[in-house]
mmCIF file as Biopython writes it, N, C-alpha, C and O atoms, coordinates in Angstrom:
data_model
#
loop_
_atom_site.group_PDB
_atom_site.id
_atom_site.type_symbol
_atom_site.label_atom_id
_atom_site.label_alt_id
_atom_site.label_comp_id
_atom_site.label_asym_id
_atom_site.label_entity_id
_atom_site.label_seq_id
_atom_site.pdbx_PDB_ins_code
_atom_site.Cartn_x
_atom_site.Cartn_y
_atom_site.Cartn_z
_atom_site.occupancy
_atom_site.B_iso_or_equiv
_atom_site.auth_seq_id
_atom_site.auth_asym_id
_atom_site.pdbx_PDB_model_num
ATOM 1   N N  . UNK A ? 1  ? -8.412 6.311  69.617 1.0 0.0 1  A 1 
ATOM 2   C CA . UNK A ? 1  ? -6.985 6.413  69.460 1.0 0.0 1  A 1 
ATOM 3   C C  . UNK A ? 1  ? -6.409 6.994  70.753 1.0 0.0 1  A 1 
ATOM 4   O O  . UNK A ? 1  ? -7.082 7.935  71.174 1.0 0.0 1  A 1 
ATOM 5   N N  . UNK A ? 2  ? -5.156 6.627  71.620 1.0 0.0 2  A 1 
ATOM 6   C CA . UNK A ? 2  ? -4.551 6.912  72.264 1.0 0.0 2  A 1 
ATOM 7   C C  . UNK A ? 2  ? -3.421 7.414  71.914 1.0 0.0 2  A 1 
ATOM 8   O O  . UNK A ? 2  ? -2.892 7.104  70.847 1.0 0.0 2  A 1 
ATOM 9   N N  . UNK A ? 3  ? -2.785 8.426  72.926 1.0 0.0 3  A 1 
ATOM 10  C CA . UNK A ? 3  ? -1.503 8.900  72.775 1.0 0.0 3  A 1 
ATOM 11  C C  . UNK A ? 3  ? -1.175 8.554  73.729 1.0 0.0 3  A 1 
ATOM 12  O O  . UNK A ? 3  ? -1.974 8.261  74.618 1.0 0.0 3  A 1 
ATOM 13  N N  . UNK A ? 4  ? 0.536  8.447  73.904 1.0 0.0 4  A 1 
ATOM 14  C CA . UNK A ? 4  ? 1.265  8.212  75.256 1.0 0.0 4  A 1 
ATOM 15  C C  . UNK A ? 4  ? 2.114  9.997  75.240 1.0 0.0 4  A 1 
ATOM 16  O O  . UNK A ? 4  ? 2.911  10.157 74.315 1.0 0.0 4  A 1 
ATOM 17  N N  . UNK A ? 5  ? 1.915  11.211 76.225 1.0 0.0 5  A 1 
ATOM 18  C CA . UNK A ? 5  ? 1.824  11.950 75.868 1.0 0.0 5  A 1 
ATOM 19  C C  . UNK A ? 5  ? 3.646  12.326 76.115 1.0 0.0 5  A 1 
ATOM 20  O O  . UNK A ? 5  ? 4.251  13.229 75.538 1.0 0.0 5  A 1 
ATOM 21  N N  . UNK A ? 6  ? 4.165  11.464 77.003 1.0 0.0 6  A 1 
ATOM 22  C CA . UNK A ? 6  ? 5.367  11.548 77.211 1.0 0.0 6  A 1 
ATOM 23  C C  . UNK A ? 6  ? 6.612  10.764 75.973 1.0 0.0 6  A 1 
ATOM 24  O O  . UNK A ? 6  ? 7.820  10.734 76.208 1.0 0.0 6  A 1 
ATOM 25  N N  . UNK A ? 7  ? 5.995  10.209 74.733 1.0 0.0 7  A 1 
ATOM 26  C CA . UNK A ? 7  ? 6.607  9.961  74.095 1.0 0.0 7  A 1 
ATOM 27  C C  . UNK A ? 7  ? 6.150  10.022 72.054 1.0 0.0 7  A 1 
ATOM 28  O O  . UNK A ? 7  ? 6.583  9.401  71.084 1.0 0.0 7  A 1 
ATOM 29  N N  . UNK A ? 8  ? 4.934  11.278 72.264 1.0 0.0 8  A 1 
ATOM 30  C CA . UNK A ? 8  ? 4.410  11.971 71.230 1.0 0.0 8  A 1 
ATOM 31  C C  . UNK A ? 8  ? 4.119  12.983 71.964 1.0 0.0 8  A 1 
ATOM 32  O O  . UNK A ? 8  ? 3.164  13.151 72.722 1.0 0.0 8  A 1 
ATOM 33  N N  . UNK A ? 9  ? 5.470  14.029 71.563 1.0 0.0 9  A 1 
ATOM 34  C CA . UNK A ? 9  ? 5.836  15.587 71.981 1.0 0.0 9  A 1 
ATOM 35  C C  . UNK A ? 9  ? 3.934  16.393 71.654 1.0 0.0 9  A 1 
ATOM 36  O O  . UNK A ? 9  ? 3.166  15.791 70.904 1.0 0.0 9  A 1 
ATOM 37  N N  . UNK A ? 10 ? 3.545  17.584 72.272 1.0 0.0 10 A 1 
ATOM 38  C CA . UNK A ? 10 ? 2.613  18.251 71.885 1.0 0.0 10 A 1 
ATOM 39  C C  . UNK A ? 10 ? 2.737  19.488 72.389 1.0 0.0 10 A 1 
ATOM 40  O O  . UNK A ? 10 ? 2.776  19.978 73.518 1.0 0.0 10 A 1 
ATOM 41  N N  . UNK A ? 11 ? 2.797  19.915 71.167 1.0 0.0 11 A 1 
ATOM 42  C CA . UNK A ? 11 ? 2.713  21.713 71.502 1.0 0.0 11 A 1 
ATOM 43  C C  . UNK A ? 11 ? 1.752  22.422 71.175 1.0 0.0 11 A 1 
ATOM 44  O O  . UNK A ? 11 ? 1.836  22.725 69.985 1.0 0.0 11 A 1 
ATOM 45  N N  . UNK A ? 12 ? 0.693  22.916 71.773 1.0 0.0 12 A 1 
ATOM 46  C CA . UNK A ? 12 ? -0.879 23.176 71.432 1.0 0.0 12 A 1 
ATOM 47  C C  . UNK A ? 12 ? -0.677 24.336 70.535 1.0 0.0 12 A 1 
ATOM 48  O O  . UNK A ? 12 ? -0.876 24.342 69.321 1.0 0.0 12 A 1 
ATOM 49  N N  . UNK A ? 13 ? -0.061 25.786 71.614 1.0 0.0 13 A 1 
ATOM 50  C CA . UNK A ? 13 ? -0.552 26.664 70.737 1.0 0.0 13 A 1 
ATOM 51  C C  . UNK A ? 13 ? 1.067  27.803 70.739 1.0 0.0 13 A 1 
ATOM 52  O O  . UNK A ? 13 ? 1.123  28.332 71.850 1.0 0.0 13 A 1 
ATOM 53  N N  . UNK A ? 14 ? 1.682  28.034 70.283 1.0 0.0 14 A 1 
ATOM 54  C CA . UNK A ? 14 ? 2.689  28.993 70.241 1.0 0.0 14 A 1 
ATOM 55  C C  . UNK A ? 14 ? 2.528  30.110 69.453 1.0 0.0 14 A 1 
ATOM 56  O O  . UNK A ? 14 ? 1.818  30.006 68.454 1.0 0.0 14 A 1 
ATOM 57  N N  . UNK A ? 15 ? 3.262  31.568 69.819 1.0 0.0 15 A 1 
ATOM 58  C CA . UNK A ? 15 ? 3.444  32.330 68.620 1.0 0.0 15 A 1 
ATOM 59  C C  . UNK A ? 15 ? 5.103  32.367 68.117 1.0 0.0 15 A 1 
ATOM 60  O O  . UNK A ? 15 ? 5.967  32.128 68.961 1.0 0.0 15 A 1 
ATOM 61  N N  . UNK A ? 16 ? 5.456  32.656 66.813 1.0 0.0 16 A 1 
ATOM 62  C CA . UNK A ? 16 ? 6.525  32.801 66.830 1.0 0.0 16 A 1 
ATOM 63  C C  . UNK A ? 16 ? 7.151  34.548 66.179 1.0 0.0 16 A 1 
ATOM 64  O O  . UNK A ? 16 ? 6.808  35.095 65.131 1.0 0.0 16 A 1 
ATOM 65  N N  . UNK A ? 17 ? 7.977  34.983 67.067 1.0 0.0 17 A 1 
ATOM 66  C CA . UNK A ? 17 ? 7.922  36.357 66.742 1.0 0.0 17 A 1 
ATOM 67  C C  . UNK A ? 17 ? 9.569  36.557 65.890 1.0 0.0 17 A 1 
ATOM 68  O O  . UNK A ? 17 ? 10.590 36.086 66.390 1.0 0.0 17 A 1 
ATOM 69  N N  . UNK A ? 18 ? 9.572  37.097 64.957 1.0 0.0 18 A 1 
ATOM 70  C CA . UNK A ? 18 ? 11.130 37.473 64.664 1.0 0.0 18 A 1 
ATOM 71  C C  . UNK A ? 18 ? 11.343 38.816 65.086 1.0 0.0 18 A 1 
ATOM 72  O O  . UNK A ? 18 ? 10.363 39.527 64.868 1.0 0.0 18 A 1 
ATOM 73  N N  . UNK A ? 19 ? 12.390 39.439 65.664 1.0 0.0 19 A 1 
ATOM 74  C CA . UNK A ? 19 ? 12.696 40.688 66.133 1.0 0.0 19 A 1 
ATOM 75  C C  . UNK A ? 19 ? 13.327 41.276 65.221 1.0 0.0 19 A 1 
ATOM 76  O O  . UNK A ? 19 ? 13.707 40.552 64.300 1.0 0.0 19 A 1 
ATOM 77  N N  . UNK A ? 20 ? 13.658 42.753 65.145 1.0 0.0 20 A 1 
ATOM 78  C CA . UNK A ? 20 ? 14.076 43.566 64.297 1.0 0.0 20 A 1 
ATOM 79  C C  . UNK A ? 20 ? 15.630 42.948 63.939 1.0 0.0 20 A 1 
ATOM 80  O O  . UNK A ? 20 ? 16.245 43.158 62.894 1.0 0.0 20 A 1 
ATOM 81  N N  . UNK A ? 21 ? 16.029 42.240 64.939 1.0 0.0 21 A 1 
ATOM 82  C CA . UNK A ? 21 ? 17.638 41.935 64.837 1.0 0.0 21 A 1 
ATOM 83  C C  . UNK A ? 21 ? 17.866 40.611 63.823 1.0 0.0 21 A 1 
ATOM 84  O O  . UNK A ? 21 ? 18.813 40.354 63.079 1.0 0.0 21 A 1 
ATOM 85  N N  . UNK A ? 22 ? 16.492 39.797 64.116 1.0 0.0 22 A 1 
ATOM 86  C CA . UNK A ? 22 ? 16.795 38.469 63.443 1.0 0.0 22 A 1 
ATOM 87  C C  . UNK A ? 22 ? 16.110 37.436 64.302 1.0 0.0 22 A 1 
ATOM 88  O O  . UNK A ? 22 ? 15.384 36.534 63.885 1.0 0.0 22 A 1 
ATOM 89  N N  . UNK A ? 23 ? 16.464 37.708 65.673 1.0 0.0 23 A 1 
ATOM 90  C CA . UNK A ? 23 ? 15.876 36.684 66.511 1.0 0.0 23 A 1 
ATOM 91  C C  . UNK A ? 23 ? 14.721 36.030 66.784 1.0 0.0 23 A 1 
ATOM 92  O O  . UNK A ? 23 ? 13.592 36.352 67.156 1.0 0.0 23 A 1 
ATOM 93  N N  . UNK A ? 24 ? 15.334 34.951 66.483 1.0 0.0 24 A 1 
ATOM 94  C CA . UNK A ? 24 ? 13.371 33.783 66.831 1.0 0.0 24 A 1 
ATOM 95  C C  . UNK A ? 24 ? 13.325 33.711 68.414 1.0 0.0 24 A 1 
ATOM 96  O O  . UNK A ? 24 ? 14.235 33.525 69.222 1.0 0.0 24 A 1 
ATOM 97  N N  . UNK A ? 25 ? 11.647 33.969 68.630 1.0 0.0 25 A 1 
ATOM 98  C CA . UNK A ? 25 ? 11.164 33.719 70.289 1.0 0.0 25 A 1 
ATOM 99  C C  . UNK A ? 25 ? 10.287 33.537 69.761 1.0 0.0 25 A 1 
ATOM 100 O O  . UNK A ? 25 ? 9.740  34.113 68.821 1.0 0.0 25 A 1 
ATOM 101 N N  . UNK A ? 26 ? 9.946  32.268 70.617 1.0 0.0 26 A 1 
ATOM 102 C CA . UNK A ? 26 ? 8.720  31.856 70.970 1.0 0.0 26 A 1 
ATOM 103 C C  . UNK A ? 26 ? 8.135  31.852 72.182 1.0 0.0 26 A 1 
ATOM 104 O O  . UNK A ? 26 ? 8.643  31.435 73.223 1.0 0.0 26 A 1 
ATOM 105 N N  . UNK A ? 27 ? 7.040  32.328 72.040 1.0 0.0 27 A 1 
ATOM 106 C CA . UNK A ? 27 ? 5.602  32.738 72.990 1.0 0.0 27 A 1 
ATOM 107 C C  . UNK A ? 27 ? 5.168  31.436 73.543 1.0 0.0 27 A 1 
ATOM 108 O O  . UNK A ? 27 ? 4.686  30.894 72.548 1.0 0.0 27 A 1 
ATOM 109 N N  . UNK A ? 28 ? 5.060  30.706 74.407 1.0 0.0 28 A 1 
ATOM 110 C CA . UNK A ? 28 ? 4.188  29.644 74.871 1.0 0.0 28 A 1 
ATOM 111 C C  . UNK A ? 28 ? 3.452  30.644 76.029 1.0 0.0 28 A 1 
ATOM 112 O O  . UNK A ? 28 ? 4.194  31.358 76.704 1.0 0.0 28 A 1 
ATOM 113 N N  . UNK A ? 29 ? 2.442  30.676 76.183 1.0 0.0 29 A 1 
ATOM 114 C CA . UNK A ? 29 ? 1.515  31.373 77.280 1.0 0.0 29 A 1 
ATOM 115 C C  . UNK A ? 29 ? 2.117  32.766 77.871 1.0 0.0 29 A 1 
ATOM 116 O O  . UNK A ? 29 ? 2.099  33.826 77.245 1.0 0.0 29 A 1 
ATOM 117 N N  . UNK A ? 30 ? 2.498  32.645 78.798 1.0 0.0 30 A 1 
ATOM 118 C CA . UNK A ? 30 ? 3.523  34.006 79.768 1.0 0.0 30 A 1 
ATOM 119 C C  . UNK A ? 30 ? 4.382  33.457 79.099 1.0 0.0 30 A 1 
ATOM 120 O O  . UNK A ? 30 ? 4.478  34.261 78.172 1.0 0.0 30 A 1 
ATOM 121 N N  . UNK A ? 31 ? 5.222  32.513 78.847 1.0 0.0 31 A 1 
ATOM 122 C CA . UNK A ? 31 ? 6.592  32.170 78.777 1.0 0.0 31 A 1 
ATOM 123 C C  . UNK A ? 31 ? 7.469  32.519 77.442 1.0 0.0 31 A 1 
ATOM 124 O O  . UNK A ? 31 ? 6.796  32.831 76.460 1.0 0.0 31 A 1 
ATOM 125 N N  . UNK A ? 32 ? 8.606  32.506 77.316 1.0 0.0 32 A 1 
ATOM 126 C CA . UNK A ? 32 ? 8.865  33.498 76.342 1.0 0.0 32 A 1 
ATOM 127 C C  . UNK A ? 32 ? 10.266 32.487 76.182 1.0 0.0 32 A 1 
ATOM 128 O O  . UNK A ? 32 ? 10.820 32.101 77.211 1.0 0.0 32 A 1 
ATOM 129 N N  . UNK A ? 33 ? 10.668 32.186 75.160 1.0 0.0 33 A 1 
ATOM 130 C CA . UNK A ? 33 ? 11.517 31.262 74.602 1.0 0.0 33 A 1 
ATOM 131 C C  . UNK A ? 33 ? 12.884 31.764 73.499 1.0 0.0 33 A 1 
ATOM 132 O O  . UNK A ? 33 ? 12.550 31.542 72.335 1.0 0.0 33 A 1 
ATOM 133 N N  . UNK A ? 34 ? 14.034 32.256 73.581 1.0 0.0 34 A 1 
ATOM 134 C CA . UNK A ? 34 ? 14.536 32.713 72.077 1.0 0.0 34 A 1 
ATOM 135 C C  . UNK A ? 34 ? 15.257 31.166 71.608 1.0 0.0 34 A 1 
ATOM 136 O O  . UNK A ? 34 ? 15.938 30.321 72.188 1.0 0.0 34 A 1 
ATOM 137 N N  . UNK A ? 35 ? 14.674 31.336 70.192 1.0 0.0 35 A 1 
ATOM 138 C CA . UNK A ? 35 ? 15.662 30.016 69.687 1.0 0.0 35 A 1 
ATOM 139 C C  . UNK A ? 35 ? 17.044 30.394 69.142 1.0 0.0 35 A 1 
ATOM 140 O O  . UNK A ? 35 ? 17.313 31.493 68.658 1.0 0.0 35 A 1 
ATOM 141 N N  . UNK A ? 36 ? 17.863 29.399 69.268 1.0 0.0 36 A 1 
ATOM 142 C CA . UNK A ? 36 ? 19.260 29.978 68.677 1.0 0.0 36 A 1 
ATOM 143 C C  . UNK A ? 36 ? 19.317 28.910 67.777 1.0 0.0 36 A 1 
ATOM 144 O O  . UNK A ? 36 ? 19.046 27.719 67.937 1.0 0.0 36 A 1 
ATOM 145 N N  . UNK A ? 37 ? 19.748 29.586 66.719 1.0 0.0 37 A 1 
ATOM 146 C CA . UNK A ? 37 ? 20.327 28.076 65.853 1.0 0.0 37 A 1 
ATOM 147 C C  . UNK A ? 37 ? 21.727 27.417 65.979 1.0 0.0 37 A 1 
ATOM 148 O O  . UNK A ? 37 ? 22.779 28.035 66.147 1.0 0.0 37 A 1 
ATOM 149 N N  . UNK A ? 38 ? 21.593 26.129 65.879 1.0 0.0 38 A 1 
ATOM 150 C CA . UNK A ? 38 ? 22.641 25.425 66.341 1.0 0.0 38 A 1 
ATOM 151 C C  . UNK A ? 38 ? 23.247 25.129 64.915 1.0 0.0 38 A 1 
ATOM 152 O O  . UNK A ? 38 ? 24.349 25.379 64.428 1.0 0.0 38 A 1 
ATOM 153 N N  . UNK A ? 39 ? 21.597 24.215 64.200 1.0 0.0 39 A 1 
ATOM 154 C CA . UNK A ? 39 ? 21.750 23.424 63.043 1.0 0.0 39 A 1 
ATOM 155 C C  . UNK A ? 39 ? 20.857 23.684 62.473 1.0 0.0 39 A 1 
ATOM 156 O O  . UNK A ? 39 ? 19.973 24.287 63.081 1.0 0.0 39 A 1 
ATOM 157 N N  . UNK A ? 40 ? 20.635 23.318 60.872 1.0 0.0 40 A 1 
ATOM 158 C CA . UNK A ? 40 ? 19.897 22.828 59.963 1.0 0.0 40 A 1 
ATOM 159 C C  . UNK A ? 40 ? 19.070 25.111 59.783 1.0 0.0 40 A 1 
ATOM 160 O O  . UNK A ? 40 ? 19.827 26.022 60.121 1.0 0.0 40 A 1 
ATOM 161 N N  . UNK A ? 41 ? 18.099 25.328 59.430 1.0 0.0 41 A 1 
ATOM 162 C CA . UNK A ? 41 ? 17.633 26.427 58.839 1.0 0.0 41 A 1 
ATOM 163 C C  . UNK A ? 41 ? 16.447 26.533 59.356 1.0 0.0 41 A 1 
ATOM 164 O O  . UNK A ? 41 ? 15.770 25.561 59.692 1.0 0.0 41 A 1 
ATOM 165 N N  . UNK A ? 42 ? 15.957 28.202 59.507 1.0 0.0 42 A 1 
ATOM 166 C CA . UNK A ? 42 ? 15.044 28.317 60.483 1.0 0.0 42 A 1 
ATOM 167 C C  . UNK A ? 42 ? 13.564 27.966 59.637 1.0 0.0 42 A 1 
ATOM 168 O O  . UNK A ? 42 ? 12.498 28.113 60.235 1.0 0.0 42 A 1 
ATOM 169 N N  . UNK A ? 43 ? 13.598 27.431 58.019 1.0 0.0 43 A 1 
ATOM 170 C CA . UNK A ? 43 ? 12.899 27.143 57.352 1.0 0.0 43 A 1 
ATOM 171 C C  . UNK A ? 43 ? 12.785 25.819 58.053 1.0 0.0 43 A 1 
ATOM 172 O O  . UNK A ? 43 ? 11.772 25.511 58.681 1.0 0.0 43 A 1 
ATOM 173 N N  . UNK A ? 44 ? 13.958 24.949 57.926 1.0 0.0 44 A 1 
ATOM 174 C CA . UNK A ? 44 ? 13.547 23.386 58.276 1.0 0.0 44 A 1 
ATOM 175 C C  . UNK A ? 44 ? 12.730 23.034 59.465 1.0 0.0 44 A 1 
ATOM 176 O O  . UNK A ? 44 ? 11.953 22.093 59.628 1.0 0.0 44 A 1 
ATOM 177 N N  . UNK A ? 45 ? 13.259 24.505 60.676 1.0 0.0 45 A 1 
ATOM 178 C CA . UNK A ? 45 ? 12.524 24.408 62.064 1.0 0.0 45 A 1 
ATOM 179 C C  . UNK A ? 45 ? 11.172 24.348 62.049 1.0 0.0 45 A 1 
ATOM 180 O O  . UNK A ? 45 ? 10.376 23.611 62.630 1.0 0.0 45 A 1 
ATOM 181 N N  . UNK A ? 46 ? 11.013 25.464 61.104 1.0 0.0 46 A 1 
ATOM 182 C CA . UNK A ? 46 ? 9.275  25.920 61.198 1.0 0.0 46 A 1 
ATOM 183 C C  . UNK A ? 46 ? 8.711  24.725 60.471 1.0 0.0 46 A 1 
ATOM 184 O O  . UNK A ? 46 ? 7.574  24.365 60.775 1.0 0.0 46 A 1 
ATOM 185 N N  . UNK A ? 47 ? 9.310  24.140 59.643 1.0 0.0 47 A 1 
ATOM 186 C CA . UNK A ? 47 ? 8.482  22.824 58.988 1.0 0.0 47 A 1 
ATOM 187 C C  . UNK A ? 47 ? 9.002  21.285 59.800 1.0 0.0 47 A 1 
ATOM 188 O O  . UNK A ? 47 ? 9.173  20.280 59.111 1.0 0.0 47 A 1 
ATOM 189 N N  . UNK A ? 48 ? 9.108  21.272 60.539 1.0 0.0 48 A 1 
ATOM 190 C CA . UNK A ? 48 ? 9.424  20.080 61.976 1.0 0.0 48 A 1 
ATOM 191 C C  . UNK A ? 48 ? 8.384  20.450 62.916 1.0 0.0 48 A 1 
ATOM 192 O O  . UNK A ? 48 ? 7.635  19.623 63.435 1.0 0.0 48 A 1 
ATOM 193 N N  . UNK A ? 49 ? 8.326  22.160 63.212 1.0 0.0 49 A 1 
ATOM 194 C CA . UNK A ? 49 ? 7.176  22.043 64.476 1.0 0.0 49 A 1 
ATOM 195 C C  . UNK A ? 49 ? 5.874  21.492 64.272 1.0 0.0 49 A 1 
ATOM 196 O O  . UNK A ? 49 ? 5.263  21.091 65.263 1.0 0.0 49 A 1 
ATOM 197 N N  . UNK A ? 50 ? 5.247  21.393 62.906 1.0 0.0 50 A 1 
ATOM 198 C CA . UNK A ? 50 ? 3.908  20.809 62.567 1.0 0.0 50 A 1 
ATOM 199 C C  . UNK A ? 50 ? 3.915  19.722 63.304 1.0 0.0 50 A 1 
ATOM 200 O O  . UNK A ? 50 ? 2.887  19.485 63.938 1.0 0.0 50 A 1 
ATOM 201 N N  . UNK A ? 51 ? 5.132  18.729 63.422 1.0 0.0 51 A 1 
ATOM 202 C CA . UNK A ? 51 ? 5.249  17.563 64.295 1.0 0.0 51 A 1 
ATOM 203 C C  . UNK A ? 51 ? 4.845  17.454 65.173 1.0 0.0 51 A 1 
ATOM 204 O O  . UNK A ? 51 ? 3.978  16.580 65.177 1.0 0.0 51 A 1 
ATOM 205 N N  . UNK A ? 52 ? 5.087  18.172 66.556 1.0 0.0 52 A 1 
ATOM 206 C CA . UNK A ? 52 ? 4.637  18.510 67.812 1.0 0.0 52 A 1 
ATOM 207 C C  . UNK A ? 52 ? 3.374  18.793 67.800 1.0 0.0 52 A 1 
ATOM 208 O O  . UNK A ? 52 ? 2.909  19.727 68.454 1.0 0.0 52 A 1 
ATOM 209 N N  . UNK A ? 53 ? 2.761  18.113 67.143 1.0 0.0 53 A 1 
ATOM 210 C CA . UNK A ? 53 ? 1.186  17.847 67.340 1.0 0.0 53 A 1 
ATOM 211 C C  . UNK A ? 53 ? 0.178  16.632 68.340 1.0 0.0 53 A 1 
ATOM 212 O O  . UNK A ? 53 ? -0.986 16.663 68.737 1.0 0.0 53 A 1 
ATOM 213 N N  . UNK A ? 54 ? 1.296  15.625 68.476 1.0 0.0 54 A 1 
ATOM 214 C CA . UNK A ? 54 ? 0.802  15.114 69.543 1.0 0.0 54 A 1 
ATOM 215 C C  . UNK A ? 54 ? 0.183  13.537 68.785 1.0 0.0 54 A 1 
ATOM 216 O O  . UNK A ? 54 ? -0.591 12.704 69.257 1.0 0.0 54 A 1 
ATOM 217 N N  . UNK A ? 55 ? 0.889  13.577 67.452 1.0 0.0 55 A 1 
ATOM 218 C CA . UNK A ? 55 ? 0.098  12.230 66.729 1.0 0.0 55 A 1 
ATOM 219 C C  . UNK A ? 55 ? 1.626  11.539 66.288 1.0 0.0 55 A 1 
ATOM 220 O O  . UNK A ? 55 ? 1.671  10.335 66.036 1.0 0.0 55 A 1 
ATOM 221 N N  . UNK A ? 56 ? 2.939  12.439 66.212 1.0 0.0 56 A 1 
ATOM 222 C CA . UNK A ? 56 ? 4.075  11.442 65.814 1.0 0.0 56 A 1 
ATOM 223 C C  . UNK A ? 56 ? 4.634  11.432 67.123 1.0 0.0 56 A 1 
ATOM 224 O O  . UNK A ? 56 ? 4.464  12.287 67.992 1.0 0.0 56 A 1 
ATOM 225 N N  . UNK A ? 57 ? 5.699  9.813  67.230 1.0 0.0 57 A 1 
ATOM 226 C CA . UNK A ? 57 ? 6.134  9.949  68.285 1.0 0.0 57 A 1 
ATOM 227 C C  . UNK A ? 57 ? 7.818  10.548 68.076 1.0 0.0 57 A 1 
ATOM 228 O O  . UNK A ? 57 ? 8.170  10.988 66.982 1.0 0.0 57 A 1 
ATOM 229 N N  . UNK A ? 58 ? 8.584  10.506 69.034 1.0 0.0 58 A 1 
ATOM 230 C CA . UNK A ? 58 ? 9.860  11.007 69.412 1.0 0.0 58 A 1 
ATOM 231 C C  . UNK A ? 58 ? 10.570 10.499 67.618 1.0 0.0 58 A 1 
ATOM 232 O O  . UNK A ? 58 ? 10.877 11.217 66.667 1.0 0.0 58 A 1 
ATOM 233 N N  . UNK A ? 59 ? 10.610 9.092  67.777 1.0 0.0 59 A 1 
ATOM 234 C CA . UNK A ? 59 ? 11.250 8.716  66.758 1.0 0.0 59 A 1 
ATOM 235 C C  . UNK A ? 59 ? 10.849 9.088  65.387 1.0 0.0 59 A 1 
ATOM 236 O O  . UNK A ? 59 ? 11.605 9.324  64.445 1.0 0.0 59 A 1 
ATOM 237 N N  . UNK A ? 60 ? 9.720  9.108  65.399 1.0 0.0 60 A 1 
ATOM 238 C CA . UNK A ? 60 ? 9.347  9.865  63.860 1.0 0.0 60 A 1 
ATOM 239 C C  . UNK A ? 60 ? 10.092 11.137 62.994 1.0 0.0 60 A 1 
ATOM 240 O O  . UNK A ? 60 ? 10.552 11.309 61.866 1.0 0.0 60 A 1 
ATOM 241 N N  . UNK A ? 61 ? 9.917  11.891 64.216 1.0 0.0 61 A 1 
ATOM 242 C CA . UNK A ? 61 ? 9.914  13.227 64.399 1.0 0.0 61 A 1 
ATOM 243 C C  . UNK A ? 61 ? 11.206 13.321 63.929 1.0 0.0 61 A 1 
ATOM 244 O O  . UNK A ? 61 ? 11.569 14.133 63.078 1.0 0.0 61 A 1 
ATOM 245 N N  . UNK A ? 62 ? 12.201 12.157 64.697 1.0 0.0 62 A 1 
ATOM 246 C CA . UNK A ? 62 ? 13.517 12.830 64.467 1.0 0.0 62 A 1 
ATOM 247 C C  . UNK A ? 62 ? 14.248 12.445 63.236 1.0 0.0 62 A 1 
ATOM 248 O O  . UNK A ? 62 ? 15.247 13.066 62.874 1.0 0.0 62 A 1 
ATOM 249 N N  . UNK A ? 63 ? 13.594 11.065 62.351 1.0 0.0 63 A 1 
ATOM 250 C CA . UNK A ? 63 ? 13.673 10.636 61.191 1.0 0.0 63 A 1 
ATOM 251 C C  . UNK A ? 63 ? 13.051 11.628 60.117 1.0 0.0 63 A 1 
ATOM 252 O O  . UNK A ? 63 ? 13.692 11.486 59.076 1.0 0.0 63 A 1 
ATOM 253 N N  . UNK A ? 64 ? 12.062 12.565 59.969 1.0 0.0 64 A 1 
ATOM 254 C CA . UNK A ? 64 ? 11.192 13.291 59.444 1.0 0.0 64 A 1 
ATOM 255 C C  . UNK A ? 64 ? 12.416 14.692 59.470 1.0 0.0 64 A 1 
ATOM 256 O O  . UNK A ? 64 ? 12.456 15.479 58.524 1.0 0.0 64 A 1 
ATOM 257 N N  . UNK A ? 65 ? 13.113 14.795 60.375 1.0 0.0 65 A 1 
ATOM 258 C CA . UNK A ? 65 ? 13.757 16.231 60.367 1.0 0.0 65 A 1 
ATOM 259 C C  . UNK A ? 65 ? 15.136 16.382 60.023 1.0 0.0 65 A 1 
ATOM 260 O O  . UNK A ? 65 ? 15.731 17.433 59.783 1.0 0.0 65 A 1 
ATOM 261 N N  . UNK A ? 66 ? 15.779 14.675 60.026 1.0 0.0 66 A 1 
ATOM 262 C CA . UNK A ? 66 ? 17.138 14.531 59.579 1.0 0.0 66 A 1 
ATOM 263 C C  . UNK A ? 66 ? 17.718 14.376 60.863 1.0 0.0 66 A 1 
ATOM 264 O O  . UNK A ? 66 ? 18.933 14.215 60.976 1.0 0.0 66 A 1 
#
């Protein structure tokens, strides 16, 4: 099986931290990420990132999340 890696997103390994205030950051290696919400619930987020596994492509992903 092949992937085309530029059009099936992959995110190996992240942590995700909530801060005392509320705020989501995410950890990729050194790098340090805060998410803001725009849309949709930080429930729906955390159940979309399973996606970014590197087996759905772009379009899946975005049919799968609304």
């Amino acid at each position: 099986m092949t992937f085309d890696r530029w059009n099936r997103p992959r995110l190996r390994h992240c942590t995700l931290v909530i801060d005392v205030s509320g705020r989501l950051t995410m950890i990729v290696g050194k790098e340090r990420f805060e998410i803001e919400q725009v849309a949709g619930s930080r429930e729906q987020f955390l159940s979309m990132k399973r996606y970014l596994d590197g087996r759905h492509t772009c379009e899946e992903i975005s049919v799968v999340s609304g």
